[in-house]
TORLUMKOL-178575 format. One line per field, with one value per residue (C-alpha): residue in three letters; residue number from 1; x, y, z. Coordinates in steps of 0.5 Angstrom, whole numbers, plus 2048, in hexadecimal, padded with zeros to 3 digits. Example, Ala and Ser with C-alpha at 12.3 -4.5 7.8 and 13.67 -1.06 7.14 Angstrom:
<atoms>
vexdo	[ala_ser]
pakol	[1_2]
east	[819_81B]
north	[7F7_7FE]
up	[810_80E]
</atoms>
This chain:
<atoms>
vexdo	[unk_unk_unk_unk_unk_unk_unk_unk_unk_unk_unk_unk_unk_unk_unk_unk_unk_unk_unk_unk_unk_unk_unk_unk_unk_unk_unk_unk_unk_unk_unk_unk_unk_unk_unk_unk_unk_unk_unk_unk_unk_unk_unk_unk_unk_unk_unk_unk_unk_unk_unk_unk_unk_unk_unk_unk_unk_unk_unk_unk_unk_unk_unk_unk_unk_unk_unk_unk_unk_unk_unk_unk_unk_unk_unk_unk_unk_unk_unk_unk_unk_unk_unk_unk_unk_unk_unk_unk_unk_unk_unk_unk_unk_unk_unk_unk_unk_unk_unk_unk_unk_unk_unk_unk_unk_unk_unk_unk_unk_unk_unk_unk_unk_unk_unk_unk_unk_unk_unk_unk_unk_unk_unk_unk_unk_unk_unk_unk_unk_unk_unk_unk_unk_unk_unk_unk_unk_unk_unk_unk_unk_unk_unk_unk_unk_unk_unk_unk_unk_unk_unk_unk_unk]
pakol	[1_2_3_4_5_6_7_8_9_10_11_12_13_14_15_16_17_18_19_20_21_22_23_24_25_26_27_28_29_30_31_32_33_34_35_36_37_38_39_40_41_42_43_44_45_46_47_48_49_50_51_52_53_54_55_56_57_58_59_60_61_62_63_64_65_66_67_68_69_70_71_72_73_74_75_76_77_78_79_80_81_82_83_84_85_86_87_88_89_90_91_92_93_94_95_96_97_98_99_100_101_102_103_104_105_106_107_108_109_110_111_112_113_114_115_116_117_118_119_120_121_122_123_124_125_126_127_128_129_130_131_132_133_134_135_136_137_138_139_140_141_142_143_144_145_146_147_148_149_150_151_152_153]
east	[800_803_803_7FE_7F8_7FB_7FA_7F3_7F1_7F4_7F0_7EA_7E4_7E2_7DC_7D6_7D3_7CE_7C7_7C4_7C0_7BB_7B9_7B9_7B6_7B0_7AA_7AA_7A4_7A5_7A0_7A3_79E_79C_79C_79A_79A_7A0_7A3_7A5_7A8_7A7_7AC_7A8_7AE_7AC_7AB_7A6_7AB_7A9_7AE_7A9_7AB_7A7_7AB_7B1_7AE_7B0_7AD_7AC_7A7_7A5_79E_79B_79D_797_798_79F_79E_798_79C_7A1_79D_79A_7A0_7A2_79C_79C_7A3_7A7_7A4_7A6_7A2_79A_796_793_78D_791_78D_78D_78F_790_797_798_794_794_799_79B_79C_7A0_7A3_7AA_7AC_7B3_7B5_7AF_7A9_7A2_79E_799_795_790_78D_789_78C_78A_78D_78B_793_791_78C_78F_796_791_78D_794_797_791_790_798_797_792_796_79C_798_79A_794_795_799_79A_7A1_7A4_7A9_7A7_7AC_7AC_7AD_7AF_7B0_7B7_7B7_7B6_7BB]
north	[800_807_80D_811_80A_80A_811_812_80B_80F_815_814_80F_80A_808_807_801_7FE_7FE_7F7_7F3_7F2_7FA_7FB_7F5_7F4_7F8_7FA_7FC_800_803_808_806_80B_80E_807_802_7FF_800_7FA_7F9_7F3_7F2_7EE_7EA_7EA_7E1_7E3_7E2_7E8_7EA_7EE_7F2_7F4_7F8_7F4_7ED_7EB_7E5_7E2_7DF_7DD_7E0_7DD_7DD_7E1_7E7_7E9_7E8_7EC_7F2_7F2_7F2_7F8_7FB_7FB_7FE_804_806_80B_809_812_812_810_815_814_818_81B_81A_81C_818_819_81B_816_811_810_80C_80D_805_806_802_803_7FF_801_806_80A_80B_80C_811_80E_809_809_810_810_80E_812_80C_805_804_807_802_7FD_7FD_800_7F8_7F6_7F8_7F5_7EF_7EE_7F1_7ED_7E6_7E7_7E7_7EE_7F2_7F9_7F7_7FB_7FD_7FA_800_807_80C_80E_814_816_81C_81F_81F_817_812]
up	[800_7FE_803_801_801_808_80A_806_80A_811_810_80C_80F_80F_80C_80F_811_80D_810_813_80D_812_814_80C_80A_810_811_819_81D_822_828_82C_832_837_83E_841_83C_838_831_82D_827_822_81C_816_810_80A_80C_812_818_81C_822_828_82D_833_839_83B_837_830_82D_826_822_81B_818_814_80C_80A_80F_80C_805_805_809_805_7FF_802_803_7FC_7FA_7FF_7FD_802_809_80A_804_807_807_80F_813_819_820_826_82C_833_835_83B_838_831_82D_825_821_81B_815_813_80D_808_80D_80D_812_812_815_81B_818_81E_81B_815_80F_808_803_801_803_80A_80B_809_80D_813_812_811_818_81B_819_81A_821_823_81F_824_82A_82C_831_835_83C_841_842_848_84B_84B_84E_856_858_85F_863_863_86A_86B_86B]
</atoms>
């Protein structure tokens, strides 16, 4: 290697590292949860083996082939997840939650609000067909924060 190859590889950086393929190539939903109720996270591959997590519980399952199929069909129809044209709607600061679809690094608005498109509907169907599919319910969190008083021990 001659001293200039050395010297550039010294001082410029190093390439980024590639994305995970399976951030890229899965659909993720995830529900913010609220004040008093969990979020969760459930990761669709294209094959139906799905990875769902609940506050400190991961656990894997197979959905049924259908149920994957038809998601990613969905999604190929919608386009750019950023792109779906979605109602917003109010929602109580402490206890509403946001459920959103992430797919080829692009996600979508809250699909819990009202959807102005087929694509909308569809994925909206999607998420709850797949939310129900993995067994996934509201739980309650299980720590909330203790606040003492600063003269306590």
């Amino acid at each position: 290697m001659n001293a200039l190859a050395v010297i550039l590889a010294l001082l410029l950086p190093s390439p980024a590292p590639l994305p995970n393929p399976s951030a890229t190539l899965s659909a993720v939903i995830v529900n913010s949860g609220s004040t008093n109720l969990a979020g969760y996270r459930i990761e669709v591959a294209p094959d139906g083996h799905t990875q769902i997590t609940q506050g400190a519980a991961t656990r894997s399952i197979d959905l049924p082939a259908q149920l994957a199929t038809r998601l990613y069909a969905d999604l190929a129809a919608a386009g750019p997840l950023d792109a779906l044209p979605i109602q917003p709607c109010m929602k109580s600061a402490s206890f509403g939650s946001r459920t959103t679809l992430a797919y080829k690094m692009k996600t979508s608005a809250d699909l819990q609000c009202g959807q102005t498109s087929a694509a909308g509907h569809a994925l909206a169907a999607d998420v709850a067909a797949i939310t129900a599919a993995a067994g996934v319910q509201p739980a309650h969190r299980t720590t909330l924060p203790v606040m003492r008083r600063p003269d306590a021990g």
